[in-house]
Residue frames relative to the residue before (quaternion, step in Angstrom):
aa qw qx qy qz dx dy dz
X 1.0000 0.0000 0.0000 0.0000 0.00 0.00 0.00
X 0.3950 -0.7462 0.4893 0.2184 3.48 -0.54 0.80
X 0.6756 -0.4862 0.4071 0.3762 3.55 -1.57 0.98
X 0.3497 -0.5395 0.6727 0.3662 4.20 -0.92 0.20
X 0.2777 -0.7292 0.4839 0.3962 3.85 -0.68 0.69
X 0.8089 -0.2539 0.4138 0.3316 3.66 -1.59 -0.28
X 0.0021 0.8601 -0.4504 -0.2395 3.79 -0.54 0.31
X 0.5117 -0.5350 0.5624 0.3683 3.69 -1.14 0.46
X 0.1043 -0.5856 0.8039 -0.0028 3.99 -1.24 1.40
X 0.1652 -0.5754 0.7992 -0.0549 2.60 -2.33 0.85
X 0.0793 -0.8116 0.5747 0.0688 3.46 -0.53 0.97
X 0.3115 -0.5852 0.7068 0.2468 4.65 -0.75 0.54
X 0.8944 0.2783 -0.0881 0.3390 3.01 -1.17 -0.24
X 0.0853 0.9157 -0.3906 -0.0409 3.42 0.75 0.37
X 0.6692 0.4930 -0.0849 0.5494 3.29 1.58 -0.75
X 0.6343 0.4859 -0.4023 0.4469 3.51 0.96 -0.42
X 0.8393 -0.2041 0.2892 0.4126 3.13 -1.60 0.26
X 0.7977 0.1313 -0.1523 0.5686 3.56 -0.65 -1.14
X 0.6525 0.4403 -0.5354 0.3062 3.82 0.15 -0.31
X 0.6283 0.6032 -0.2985 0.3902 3.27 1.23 -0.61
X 0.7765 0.3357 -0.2213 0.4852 3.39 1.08 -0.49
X 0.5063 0.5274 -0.4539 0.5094 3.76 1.14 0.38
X 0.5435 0.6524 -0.3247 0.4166 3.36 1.46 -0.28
X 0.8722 0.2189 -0.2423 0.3642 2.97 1.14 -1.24
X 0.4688 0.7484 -0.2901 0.3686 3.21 1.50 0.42
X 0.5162 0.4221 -0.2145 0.7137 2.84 2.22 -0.23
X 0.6495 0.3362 -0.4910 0.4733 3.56 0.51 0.03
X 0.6667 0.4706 -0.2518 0.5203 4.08 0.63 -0.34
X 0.7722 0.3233 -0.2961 0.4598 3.81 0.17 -0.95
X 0.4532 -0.5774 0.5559 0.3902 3.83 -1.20 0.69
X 0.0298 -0.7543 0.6353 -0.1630 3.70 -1.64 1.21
X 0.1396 -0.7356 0.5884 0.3052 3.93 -0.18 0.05
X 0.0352 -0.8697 0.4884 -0.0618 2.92 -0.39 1.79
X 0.3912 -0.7004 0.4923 0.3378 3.81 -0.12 0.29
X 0.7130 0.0037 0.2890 0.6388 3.28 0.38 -2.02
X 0.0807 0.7523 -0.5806 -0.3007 2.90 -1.71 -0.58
X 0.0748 -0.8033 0.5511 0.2131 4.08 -0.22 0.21
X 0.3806 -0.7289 0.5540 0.1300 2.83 -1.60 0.84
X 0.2201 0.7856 -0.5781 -0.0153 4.11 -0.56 0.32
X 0.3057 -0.7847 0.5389 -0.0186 3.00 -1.48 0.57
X 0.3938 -0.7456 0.3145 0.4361 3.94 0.43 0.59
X 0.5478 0.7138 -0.2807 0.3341 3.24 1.46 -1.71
X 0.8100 0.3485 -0.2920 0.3704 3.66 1.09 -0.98
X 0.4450 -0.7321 0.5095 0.0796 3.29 -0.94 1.31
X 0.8492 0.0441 -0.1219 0.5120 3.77 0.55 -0.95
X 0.6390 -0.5608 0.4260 0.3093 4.08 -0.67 0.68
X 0.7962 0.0074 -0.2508 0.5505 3.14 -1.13 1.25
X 0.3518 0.7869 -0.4612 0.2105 4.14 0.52 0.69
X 0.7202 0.0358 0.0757 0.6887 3.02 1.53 -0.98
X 0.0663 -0.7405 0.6674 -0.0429 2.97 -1.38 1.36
X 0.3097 -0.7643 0.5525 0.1210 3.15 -2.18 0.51
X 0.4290 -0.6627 0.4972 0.3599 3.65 -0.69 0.08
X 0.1750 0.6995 -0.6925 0.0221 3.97 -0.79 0.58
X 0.9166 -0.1194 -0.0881 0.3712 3.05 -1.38 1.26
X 0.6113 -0.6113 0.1361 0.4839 3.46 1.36 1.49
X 0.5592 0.4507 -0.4477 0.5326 3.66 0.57 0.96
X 0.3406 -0.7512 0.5326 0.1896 4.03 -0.89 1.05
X 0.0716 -0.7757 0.6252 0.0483 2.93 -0.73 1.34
X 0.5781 -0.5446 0.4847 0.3665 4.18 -1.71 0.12
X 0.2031 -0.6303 0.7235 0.1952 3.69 -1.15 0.82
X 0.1203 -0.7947 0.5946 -0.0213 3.50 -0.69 0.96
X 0.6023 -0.5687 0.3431 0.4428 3.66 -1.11 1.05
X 0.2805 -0.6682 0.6648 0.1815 3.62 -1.24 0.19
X 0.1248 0.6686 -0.7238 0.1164 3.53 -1.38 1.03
X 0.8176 -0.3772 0.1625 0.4036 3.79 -1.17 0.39
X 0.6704 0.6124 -0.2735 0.3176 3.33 1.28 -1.13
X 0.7420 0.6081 -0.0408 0.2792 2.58 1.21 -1.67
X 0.6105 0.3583 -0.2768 0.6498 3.49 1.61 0.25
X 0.1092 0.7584 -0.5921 0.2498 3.96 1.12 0.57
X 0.8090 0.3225 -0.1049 0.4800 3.48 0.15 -2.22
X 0.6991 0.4614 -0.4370 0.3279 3.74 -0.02 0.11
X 0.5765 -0.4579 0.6123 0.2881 3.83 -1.41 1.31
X 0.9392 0.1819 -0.0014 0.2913 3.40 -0.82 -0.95
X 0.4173 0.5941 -0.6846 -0.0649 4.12 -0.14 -0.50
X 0.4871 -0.4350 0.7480 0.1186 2.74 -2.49 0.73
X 0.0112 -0.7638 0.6454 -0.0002 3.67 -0.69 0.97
X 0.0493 -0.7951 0.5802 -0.1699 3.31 -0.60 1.85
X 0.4134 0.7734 -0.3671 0.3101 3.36 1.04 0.09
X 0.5716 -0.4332 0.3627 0.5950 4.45 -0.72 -0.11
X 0.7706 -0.3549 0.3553 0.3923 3.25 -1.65 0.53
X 0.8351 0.3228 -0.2319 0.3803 3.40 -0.36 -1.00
X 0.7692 0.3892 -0.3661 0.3505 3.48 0.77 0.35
X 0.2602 0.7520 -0.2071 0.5691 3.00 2.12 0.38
X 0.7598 0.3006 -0.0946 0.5687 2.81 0.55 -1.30
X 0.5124 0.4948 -0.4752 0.5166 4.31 0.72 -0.23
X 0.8731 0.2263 -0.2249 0.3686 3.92 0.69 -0.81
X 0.2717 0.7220 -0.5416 0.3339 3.20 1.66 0.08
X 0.7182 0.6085 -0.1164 0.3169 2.78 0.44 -2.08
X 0.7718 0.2315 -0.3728 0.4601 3.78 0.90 -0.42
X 0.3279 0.6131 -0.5175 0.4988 3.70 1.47 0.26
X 0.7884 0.4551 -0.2306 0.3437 3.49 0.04 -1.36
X 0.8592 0.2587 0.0522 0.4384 3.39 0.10 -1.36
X 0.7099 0.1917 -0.2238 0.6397 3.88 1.41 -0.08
X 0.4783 -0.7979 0.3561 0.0876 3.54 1.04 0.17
X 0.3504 0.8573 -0.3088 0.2167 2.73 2.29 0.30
X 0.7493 -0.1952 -0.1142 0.6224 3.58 1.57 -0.20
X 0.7196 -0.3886 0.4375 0.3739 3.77 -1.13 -0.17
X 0.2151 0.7799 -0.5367 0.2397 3.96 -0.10 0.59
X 0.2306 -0.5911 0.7729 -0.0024 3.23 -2.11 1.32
X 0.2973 -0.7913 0.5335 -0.0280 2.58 -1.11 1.51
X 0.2965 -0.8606 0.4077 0.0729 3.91 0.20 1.19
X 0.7078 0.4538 -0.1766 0.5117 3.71 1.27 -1.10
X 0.5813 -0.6592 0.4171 0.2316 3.54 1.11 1.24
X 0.6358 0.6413 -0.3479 0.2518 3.71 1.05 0.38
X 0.5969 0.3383 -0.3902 0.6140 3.27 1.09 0.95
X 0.2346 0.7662 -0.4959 0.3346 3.86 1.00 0.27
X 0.6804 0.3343 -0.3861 0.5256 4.19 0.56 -0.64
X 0.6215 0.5577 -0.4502 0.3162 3.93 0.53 -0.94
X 0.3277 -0.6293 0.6385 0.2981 3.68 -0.77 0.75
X 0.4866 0.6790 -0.4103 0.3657 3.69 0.66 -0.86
X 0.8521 0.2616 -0.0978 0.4426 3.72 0.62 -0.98
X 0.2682 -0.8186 0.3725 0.3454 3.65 -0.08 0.94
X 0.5359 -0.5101 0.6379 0.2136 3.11 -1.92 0.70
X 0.3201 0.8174 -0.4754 0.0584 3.68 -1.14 0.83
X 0.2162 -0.8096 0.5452 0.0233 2.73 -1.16 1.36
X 0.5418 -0.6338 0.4946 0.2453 3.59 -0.74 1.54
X 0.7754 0.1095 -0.1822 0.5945 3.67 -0.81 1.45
X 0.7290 0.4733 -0.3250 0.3728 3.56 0.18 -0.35
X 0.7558 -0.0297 0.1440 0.6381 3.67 0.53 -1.84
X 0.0893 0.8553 -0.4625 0.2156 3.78 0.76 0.44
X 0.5871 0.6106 -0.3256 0.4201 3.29 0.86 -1.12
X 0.5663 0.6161 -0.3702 0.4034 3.92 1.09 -0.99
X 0.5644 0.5956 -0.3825 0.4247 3.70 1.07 -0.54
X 0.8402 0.2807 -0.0431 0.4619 3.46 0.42 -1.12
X 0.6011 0.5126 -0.3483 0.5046 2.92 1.84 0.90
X 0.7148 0.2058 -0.1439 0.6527 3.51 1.00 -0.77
X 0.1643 -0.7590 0.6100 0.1576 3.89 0.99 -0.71
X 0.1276 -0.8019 0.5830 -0.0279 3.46 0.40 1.80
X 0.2401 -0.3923 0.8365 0.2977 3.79 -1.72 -0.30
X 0.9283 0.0992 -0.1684 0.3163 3.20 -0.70 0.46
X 0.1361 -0.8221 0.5426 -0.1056 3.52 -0.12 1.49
X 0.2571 -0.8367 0.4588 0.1527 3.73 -0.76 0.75
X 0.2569 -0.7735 0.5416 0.2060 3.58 -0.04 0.68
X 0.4594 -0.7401 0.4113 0.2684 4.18 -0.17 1.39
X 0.3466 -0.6514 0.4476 0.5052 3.38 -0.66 -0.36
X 0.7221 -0.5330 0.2410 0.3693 3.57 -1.23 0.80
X 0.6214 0.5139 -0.4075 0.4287 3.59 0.50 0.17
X 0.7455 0.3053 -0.2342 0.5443 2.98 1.36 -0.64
X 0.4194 0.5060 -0.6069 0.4469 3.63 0.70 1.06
X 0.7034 0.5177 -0.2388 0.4245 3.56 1.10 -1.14
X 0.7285 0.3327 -0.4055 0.4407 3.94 0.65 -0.44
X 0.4397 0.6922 -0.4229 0.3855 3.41 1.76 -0.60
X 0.6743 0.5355 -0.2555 0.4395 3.49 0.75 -1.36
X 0.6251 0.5914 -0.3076 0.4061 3.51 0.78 -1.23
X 0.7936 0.4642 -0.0863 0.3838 3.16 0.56 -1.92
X 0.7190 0.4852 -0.2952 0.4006 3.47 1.09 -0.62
X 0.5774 0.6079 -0.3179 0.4428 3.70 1.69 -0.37
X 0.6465 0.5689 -0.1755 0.4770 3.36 1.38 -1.46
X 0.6341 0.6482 -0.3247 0.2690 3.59 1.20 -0.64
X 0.5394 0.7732 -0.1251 0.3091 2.47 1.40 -2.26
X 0.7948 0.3608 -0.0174 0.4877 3.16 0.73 -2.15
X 0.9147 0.2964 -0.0360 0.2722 3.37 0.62 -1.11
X 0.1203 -0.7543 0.5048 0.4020 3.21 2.11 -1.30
X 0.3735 -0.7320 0.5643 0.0791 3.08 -1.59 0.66
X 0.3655 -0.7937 0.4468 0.1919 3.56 -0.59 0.24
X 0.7397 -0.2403 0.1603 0.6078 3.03 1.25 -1.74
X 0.0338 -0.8191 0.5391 0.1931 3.64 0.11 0.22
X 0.2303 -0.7116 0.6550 0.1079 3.78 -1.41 0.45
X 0.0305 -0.8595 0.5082 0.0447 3.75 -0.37 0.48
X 0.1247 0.7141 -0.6706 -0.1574 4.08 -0.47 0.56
X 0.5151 -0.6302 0.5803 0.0250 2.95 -1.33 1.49
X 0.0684 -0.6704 0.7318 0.1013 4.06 -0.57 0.67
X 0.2017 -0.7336 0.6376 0.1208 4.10 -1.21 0.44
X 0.3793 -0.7147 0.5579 0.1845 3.29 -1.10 0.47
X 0.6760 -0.4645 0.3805 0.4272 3.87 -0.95 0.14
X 0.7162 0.4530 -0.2815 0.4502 3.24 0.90 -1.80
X 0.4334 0.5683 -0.6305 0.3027 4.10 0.63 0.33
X 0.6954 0.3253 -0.2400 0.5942 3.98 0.83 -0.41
X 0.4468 -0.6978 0.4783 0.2909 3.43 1.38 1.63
X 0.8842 -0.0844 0.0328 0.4582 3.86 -2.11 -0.56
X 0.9147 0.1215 -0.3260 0.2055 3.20 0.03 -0.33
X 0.3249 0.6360 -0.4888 0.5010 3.17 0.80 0.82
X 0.7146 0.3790 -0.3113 0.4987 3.38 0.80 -0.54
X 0.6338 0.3670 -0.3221 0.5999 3.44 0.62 -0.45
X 0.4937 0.5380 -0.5097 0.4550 3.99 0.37 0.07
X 0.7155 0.4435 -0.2251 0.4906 3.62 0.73 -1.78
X 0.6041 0.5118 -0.3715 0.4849 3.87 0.83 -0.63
X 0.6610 0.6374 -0.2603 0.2983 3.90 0.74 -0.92
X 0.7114 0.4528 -0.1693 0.5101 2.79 1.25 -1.98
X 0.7226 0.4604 -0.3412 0.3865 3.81 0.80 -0.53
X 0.5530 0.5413 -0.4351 0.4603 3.21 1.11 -0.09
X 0.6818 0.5267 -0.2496 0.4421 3.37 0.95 -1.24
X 0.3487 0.7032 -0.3563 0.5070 3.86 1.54 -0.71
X 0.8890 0.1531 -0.0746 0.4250 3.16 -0.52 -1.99
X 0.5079 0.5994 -0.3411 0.5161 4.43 1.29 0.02
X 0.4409 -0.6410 0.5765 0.2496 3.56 0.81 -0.70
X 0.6881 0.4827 -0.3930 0.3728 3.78 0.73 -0.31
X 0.8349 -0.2368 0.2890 0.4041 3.13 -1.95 -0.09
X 0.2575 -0.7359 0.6055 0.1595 3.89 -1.06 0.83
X 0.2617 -0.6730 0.6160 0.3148 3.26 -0.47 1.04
X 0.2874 -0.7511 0.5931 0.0391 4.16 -1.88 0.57
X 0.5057 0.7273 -0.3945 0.2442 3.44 0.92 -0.18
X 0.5432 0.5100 -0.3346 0.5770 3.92 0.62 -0.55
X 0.9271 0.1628 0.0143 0.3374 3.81 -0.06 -1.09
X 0.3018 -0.8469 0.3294 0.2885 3.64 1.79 -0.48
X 0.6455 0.2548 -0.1089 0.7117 3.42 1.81 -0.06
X 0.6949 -0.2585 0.5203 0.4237 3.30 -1.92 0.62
X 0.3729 0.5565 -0.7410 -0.0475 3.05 -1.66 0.60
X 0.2091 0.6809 -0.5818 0.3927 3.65 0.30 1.05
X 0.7434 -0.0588 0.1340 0.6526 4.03 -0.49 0.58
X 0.5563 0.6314 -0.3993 0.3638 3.83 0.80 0.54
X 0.1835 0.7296 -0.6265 -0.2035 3.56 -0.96 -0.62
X 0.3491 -0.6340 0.6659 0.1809 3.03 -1.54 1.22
X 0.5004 -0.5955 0.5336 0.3321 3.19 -1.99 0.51
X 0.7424 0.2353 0.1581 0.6070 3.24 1.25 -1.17
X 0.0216 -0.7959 0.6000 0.0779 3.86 -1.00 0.65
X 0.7614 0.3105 -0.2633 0.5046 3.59 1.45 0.48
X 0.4468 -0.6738 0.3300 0.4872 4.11 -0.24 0.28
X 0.7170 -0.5869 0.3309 0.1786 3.18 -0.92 1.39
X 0.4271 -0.5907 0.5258 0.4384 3.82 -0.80 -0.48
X 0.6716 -0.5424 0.2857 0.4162 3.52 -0.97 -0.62
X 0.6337 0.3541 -0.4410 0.5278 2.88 1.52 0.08
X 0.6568 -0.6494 0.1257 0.3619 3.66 0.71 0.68
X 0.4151 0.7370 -0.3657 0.3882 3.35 1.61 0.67
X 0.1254 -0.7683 0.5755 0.2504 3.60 -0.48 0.14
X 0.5695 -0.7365 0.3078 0.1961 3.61 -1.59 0.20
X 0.0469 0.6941 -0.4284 0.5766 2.94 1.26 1.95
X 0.7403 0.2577 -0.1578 0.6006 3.60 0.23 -1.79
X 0.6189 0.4652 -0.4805 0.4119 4.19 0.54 -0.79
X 0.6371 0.5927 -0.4087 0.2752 3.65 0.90 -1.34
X 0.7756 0.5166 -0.1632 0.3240 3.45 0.48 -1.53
X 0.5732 0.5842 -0.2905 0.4958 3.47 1.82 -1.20
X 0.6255 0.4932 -0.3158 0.5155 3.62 1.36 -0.98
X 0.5824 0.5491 -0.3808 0.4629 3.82 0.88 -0.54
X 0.5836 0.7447 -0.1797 0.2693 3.26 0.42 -0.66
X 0.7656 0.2887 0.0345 0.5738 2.68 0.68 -1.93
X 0.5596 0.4527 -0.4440 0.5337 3.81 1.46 -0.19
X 0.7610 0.4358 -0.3801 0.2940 3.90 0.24 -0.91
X 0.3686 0.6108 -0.3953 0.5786 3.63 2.58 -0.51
X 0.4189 -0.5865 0.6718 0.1710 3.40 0.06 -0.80
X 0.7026 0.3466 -0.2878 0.5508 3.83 1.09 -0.29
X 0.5898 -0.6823 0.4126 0.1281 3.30 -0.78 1.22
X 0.6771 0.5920 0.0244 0.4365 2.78 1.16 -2.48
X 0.5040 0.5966 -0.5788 0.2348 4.03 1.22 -1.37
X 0.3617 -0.5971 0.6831 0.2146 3.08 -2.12 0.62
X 0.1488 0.7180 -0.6355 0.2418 3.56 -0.12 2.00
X 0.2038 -0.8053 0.5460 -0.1090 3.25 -0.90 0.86
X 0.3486 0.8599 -0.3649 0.0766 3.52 0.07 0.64
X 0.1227 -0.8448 0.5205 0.0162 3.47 -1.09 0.94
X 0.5630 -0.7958 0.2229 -0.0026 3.79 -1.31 1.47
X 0.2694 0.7967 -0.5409 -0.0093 3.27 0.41 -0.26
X 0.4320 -0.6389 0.5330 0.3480 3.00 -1.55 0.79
X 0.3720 -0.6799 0.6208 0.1179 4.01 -1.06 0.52
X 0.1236 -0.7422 0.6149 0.2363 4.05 -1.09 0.22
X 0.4951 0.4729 -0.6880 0.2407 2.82 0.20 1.19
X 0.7178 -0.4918 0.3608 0.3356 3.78 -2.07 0.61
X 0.8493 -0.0265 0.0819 0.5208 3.88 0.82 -0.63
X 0.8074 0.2669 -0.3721 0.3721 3.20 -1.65 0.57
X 0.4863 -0.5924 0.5667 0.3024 3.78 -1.15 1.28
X 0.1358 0.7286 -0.6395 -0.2042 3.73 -1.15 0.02
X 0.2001 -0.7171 0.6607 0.0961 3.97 -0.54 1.16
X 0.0862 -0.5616 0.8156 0.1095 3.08 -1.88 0.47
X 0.3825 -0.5837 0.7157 -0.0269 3.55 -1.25 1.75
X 0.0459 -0.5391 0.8382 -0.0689 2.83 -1.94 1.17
X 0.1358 -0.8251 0.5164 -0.1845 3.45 -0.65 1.26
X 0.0389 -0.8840 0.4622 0.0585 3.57 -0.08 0.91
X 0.0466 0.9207 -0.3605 -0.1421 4.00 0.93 0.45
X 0.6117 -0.5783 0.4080 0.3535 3.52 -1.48 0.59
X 0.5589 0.4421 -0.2067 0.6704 4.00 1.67 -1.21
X 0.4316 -0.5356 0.6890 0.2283 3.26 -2.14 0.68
X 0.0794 0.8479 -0.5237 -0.0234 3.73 -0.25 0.32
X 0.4097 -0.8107 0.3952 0.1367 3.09 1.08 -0.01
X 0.5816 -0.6656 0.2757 0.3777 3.52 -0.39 1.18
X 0.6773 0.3706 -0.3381 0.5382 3.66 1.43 -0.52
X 0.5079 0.5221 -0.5022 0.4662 3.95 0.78 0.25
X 0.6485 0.5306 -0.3062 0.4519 3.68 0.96 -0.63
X 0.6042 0.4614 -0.3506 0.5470 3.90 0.83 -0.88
X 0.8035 0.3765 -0.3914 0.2439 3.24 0.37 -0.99
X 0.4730 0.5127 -0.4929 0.5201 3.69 1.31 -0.28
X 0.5842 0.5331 -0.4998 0.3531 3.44 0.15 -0.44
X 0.9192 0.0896 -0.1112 0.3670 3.18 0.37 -1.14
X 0.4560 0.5444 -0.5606 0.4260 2.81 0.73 2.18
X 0.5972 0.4389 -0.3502 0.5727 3.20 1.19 0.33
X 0.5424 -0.7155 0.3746 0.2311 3.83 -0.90 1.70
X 0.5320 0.6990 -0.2430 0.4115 3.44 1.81 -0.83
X 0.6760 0.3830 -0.0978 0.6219 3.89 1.63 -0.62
X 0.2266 0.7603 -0.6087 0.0010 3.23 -1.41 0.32
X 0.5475 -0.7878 0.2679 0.0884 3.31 -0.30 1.56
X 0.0023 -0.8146 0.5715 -0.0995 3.78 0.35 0.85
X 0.7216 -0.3588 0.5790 0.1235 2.68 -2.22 0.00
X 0.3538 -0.7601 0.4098 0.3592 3.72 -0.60 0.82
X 0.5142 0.4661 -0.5222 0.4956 3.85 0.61 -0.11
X 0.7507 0.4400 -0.3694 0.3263 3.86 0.35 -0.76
X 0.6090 0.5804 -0.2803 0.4622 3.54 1.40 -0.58
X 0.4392 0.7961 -0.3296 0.2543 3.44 0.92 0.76
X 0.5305 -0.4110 0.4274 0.6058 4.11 -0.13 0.03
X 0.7437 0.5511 -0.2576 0.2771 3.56 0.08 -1.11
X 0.5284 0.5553 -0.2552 0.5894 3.22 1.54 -1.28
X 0.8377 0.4794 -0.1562 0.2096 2.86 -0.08 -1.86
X 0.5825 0.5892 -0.4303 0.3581 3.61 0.95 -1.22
X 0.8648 0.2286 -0.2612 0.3627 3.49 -1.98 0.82
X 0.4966 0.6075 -0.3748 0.4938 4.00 1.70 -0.32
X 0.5956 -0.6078 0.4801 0.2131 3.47 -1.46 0.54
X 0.8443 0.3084 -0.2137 0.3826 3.21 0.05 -1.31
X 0.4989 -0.4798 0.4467 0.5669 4.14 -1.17 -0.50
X 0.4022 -0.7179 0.5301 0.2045 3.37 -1.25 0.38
X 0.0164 0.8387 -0.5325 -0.1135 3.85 0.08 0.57
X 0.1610 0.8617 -0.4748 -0.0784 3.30 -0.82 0.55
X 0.6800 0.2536 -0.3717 0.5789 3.87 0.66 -0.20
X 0.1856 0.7421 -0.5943 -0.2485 3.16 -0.86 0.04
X 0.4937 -0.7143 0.4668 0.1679 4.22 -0.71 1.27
X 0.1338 0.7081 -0.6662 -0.1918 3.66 -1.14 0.02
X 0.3218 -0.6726 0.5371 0.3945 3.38 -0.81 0.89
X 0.7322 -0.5099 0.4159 0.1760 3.22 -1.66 0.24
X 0.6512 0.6309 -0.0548 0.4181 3.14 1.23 -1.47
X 0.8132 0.2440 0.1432 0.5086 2.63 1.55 -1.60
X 0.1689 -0.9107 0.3290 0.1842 3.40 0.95 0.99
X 0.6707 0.4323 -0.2146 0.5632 3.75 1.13 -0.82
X 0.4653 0.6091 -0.3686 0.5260 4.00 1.62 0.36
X 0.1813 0.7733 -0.6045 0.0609 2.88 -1.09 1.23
X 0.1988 -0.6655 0.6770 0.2432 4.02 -1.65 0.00
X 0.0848 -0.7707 0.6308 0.0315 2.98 -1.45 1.20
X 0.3869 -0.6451 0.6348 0.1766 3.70 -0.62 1.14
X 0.2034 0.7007 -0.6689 0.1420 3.61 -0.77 0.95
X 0.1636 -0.7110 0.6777 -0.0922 3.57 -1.18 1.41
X 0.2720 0.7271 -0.6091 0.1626 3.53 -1.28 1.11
X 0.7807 -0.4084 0.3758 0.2873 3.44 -1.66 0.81
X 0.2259 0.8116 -0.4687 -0.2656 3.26 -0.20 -0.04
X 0.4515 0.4705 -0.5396 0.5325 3.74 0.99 1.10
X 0.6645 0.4428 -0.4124 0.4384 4.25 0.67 -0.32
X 0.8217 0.1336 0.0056 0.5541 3.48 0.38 -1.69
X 0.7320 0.4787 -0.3190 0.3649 3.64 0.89 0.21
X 0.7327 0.1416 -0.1099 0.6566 3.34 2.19 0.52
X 0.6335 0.4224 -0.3540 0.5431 3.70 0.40 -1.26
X 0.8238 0.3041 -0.2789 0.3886 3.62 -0.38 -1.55
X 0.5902 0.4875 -0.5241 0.3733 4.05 0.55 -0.59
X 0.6774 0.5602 -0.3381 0.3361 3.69 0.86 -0.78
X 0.5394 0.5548 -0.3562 0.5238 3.44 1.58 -1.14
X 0.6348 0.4497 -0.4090 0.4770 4.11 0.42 -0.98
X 0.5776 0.6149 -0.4136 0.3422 3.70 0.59 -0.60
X 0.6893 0.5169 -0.0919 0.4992 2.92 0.88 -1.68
X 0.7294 0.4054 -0.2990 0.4630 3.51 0.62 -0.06
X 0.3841 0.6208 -0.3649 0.5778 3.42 1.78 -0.42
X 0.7650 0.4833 -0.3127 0.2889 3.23 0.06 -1.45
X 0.6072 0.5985 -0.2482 0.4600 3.37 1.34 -1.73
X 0.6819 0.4123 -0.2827 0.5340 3.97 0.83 -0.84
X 0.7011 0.2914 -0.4106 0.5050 3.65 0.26 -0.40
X 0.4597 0.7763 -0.3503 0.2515 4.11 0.46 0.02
């Protein structure tokens, strides 16, 4: 049987947040890589701006249609709207194979939704050009929900969602870094990222709601879900708040299950599946948790009342395991079904 050969990567966005970290996950995690190039719209004249992969400086070079012709794979991490200029020739001209990282084809039913370990199989069925990368909450309840099913079935599941700054990437973070400085200085609070204090704050909301008082964030992710489940119908339910802290999603689950599994039948699926890794509750924290791979699980509750009721305390990255690495499993899907 012959060797599968090596693929050529292309990374957009080379500098942004998630482009930056699919980088390094490719510069650290074993892959059969040929090449990779790096490009960036922002750069106008050749050799201007360099990066560092796998301790050696390499050139982010401007990116235009041509220029991603020769490459197996690109990873488009760039702003929305430029995503969406090359989605569009992945997708619809087939011009090359591409993950898309900036959640900007996530509403189109047209374009699959995937989560590595979960609904994969869709790769090596339909073999898309154009592969959505969920948004990080929904890699994490996907992950949650799809272990607990298997074994137990679900009934209903309720999720409050805590957010980090870095969901509105740099500046948000540097918004949440400002206002506390300005907090504990006495000066002027800069507002522009969030429209309210959110330093030592929490917001219910950071966008105007619908009429029934959701906004389309909590509608997006509930709709993710239930596409990467495959079940239209799941009873998932989920509500936002914005959090000050700089990184990682932390959800508390309410879970209502068809099996008794008991709080030690639950840990122990956890900690058979490589995607989990059971902690302590002080260790399951943003703080712990930020820049780590796997989901962190750490309380898990039974209600009393309710014997097949449970809460699960789940904490994760949401630039490591809640984007960079689901794309890297993608990419290796892709390389095996090839």
């Amino acid at each position: 049987m012959s060797e599968k050969k090596k693929l050529k990567l292309a990374l957009v966005g080379t500098d942004s947040m998630r482009g930056n970290e699919i980088k390094n996950v490719f510069g650290r995690e074993k892959f059969p890589l040929k090449d990779i190039d790096f490009f960036d719209p922002d750069v106008k004249e050749e050799y201007s701006k360099l990066t560092n992969f796998r301790e050696e400086p390499r050139v982010i070079h401007h990116v235009d249609e041509d220029s991603l012709l020769s490459a197996d794979l690109v990873f488009l991490a760039a702003a929305k709207e430029v995503n969406r200029k090359f989605g569009i020739l992945a997708h619809r001209k087939k011009r090359f194979q591409a993950i898309d990282l900036s959640e900007t084809f996530n509403t189109e039913e047209n374009v699959p939704l995937v989560v590595a370990g979960v609904n994969d199989e869709i790769i090596s069925k339909e073999k898309p050009s154009l592969i959505a990368n969920p948004h990080p909450v929904t890699v994490v309840l996907s992950h949650l929900f799809h272990i607990i099913l298997r074994k137990f079935g679900i009934l209903k599941a309720i999720s409050f969602v805590l957010q980090p700054a870095s969901a509105y990437d740099e500046p948000g973070i540097k918004e949440l870094a400002n206002q506390s400085f300005s907090l504990l200085s006495s000066s002027s609070m800069p507002k522009k990222v969030f429209k309210d204090q959110i330093a030592f704050n929490v917001l219910s909301h950071t966008e105007p709601p619908d009429k029934r008082g959701f906004y389309s964030l909590e509608k997006q992710i509930t709709s993710e879900v239930q596409r990467v489940l495959d079940k239209p119908d799941f009873p998932f339910f989920l509500s936002l708040v914005q959090a000050p802290v700089f990184h990682t999603y932390s959800i508390m689950t309410y879970i209502e299950l068809k099996k008794k599994p008991g709080i030690s039948g639950l840990k122990n699926l956890f900690k058979e599946s490589t995607f989990f890794k059971l902690s302590p509750s002080s260790v399951s924290s943003p703080a712990s948790v930020a820049g780590k791979d796997e989901i962190f699980v750490g309380q898990i509750k039974r209600e009393e009342s309710l014997p097949n009721s449970f809460w699960i305390w789940t904490v994760a990255d949401n630039l490591t395991r809640g984007s960079a690495l689901n794309a890297f499993e993608i990419a290796r899907k892709i390389h095996s079904c090839g």
